[in-house]
C-alpha positions as CSV (number, residue, x, y, z in Angstrom):
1,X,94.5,43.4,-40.8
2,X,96.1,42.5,-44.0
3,X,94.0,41.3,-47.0
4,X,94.0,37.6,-47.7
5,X,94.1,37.4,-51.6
6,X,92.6,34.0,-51.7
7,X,88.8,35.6,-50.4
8,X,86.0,35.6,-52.4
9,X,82.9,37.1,-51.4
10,X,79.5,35.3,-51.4
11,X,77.0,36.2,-54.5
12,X,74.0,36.8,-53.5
13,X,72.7,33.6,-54.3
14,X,75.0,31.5,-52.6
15,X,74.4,33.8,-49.4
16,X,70.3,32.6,-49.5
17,X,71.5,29.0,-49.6
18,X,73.7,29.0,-46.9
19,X,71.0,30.5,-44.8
20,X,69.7,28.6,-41.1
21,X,67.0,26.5,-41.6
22,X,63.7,27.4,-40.1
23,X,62.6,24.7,-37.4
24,X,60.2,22.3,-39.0
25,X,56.9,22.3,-37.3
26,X,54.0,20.0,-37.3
27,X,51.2,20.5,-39.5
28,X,48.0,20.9,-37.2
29,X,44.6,18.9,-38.0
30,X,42.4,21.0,-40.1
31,X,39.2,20.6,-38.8
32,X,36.5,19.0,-40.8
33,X,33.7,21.5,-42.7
34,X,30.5,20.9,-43.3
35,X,30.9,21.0,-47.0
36,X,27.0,21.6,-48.5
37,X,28.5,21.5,-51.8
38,X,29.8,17.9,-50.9
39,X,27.9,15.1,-52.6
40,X,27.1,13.1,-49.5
41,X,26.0,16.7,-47.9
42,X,22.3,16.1,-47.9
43,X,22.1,12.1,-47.2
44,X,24.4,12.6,-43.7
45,X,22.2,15.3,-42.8
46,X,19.1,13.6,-43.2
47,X,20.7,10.3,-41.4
48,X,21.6,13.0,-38.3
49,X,18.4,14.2,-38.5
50,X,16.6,11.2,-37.9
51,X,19.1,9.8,-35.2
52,X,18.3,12.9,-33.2
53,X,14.6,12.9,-33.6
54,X,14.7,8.8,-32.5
55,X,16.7,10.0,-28.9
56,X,14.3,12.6,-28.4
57,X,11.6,10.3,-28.4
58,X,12.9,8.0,-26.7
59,X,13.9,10.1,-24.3
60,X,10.2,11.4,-23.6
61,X,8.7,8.4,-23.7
62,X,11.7,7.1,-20.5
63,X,10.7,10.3,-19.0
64,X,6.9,10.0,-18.7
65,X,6.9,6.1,-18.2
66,X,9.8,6.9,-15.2
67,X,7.3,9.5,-13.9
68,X,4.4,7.3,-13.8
69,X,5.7,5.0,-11.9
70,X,7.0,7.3,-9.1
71,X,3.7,8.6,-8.8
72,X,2.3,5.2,-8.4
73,X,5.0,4.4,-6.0
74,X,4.3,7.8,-4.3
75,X,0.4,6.7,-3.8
76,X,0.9,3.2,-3.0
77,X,3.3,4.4,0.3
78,X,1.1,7.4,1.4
79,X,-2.0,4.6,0.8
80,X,-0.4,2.1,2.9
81,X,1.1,4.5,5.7
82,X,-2.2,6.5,6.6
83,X,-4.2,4.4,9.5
84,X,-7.7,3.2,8.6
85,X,-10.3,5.6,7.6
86,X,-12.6,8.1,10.1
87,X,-15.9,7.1,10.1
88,X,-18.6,9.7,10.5
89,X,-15.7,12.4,11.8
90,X,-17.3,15.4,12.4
91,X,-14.6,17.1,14.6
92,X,-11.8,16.8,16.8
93,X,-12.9,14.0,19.6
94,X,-12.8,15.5,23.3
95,X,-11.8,12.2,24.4
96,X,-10.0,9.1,22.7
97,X,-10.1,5.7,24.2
98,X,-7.3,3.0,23.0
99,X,-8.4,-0.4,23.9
100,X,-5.9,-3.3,23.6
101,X,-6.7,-6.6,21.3
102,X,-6.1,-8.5,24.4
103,X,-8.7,-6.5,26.5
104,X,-11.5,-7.2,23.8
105,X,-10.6,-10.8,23.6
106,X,-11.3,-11.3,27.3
107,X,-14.3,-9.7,27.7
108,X,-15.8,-11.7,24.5
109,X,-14.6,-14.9,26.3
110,X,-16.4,-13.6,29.5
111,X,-19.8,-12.7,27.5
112,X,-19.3,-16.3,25.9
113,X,-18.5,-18.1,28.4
114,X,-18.1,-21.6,27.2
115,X,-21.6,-21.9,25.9
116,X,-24.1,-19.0,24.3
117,X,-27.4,-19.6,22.2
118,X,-27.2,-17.4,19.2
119,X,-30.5,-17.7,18.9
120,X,-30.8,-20.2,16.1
121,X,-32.3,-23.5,16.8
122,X,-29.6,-26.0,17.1
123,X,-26.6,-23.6,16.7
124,X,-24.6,-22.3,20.2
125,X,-21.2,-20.2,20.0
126,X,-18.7,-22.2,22.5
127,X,-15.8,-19.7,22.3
128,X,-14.5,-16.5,19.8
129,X,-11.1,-15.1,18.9
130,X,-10.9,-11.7,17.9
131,X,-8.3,-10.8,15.1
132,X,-8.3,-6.5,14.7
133,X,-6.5,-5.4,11.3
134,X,-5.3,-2.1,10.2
135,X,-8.8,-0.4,7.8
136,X,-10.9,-0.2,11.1
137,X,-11.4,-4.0,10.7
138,X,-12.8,-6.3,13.2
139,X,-12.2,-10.2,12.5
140,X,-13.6,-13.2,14.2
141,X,-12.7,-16.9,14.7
142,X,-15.4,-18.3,15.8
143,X,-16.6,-22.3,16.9
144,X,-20.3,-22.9,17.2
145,X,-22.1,-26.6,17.7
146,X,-24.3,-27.7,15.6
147,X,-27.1,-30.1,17.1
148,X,-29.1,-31.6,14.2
149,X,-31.3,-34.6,15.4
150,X,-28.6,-37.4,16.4
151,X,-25.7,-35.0,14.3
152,X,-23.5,-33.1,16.6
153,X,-20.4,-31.5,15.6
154,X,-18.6,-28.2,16.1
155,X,-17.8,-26.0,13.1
156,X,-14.9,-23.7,13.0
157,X,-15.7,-20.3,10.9
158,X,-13.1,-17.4,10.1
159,X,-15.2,-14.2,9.6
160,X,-14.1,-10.6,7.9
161,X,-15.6,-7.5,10.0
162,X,-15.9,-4.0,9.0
163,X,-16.8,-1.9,12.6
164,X,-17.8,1.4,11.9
165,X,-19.6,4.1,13.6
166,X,-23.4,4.3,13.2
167,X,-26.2,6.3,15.4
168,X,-23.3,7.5,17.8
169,X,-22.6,3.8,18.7
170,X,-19.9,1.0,17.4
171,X,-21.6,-1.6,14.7
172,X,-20.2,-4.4,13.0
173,X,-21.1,-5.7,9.5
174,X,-19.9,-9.0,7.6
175,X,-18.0,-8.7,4.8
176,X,-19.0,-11.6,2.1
177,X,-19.8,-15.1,3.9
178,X,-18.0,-16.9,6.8
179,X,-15.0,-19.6,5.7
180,X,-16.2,-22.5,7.3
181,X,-13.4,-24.9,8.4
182,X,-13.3,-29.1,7.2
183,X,-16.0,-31.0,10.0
184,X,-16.9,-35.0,9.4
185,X,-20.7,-34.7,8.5
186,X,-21.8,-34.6,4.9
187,X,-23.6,-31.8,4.3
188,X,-26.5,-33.7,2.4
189,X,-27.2,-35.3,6.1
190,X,-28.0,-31.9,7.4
191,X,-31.9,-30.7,7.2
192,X,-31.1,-27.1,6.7
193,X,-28.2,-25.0,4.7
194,X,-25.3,-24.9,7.0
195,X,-23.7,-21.8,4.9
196,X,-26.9,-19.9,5.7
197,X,-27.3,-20.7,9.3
198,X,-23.9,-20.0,10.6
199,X,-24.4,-16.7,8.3
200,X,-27.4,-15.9,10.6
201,X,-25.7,-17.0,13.8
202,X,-22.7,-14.6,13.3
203,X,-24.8,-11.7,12.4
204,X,-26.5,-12.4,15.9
205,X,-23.2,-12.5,17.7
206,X,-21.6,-9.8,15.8
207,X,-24.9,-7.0,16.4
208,X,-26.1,-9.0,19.8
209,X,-22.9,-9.8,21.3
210,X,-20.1,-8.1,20.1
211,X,-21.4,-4.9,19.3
212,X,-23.1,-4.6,23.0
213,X,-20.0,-5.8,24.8
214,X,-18.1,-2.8,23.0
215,X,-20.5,0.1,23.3
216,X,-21.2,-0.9,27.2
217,X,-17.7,-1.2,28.0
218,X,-16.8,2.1,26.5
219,X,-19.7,3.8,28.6
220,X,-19.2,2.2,31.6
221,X,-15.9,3.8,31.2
222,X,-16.4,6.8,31.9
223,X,-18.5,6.6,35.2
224,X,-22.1,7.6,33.9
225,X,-20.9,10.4,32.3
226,X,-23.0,11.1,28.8
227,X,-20.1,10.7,25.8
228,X,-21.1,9.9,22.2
229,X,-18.9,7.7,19.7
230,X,-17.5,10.0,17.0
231,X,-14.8,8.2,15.5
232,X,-13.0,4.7,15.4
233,X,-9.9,3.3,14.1
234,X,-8.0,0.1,14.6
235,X,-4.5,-0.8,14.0
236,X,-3.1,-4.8,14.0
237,X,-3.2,-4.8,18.0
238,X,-5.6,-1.8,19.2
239,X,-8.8,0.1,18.8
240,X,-9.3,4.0,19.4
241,X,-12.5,5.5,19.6
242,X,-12.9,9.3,19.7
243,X,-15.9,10.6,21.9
244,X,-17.3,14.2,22.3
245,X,-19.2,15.5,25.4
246,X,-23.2,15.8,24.1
């Protein structure tokens, strides 16, 4: 190939300008250092510090005050969901007996029967309602007359029972004093205390009526045969009574 007179090579210098330019590239986010030479260094720790220590505490404090209440929540449901408390249980019954609200109602009625002297002067129970409750509870509605001199009147009472087993045999027992309902007579006509006479006359009917009606029907149950009363609990529309063989 034949010279070409009008080239001139490149100097050295001219060959480093002339050479391809590097792609340009994005300058990447230094991360931040904890300078402790910085002058703010000590007063931003300190701030951390305390922000930490303040969620740690806080977060103890939602922990124990969240677990307190699911242990109260806990107890409250395994309180309310176990049935009314054994009395006197000594063992597994041989023989449980589930008598219906209705059942006990009737027979009361029966033993009633319209008219039966409690054995206070001036006081007869005309009829009874029985109300059972969950906690082996017995309740009453009772309506006695009252005969005072020209007075008479009926009075209404609502009545709290706790039944229970005592001596082998069912027993009621009053819990605080009757609720007696509205009646017309002033009580200052009366000659005695009407609170403390209906007290006595449902004490009568719960040990003389009640409590005899239950423990002879359960006996008579069984035909003669010898049982004793080891347990009893109730529920809103039944009672069950666990017996054992002597």
């Amino acid at each position: 190939m034949g010279k070409n007179r009008d080239y001139q090579p490149y100097t050295p210098t001219e060959r480093t300008s002339i050479q391809p330019r590097q792609p340009l590239q994005r300058a990447l986010p230094v991360a931040a250092r904890d300078d402790p030479s910085h002058s703010l260094h000590g007063t931003y720790r300190k701030k951390m510090r305390g922000v930490r220590l303040r969620w740690f505490i806080s977060g103890m404090l939602i922990g124990a005050i969240s677990g307190i209440l699911v242990t109260l929540g806990l107890s409250i449901l395994a309180v309310t969901s176990v049935p009314g408390v054994v009395q006197s249980f000594t063992g597994q019954p041989d023989v449980s007996v589930a008598i219906n609200e209705g059942y006990l109602n009737r027979k009361a009625a029966g033993r009633v029967n319209g008219s039966y002297p409690t054995g206070i002067e001036g006081v007869t129970l005309t009829s009874i309602a029985l109300d059972l409750q969950e906690g082996n509870r017995m309740d009453l509605r009772p309506v006695f007359r009252v005969d005072a001199f020209f007075l008479q009147f009926d009075v209404n009472a609502v009545v709290m029972n706790d039944l229970s087993v005592k001596d082998d045999k069912l027993a009621l027992a009053m819990v605080g004093d009757p609720q007696l309902g509205n009646f017309d007579v002033p009580l200052g006509l009366l000659p005695f205390d009407l609170n403390k006479t209906i007290t006595d006359a449902v004490n009568r009917v719960n040990n003389e009526v009640l409590a005899v009606e239950l423990n002879e029907s359960i006996q008579g149950s069984f035909n003669g045969s010898e049982f004793t009363i080891e347990t009893v609990t109730t529920t809103d529309t039944e009672m069950v009574v666990g017996m054992k063989e002597p």
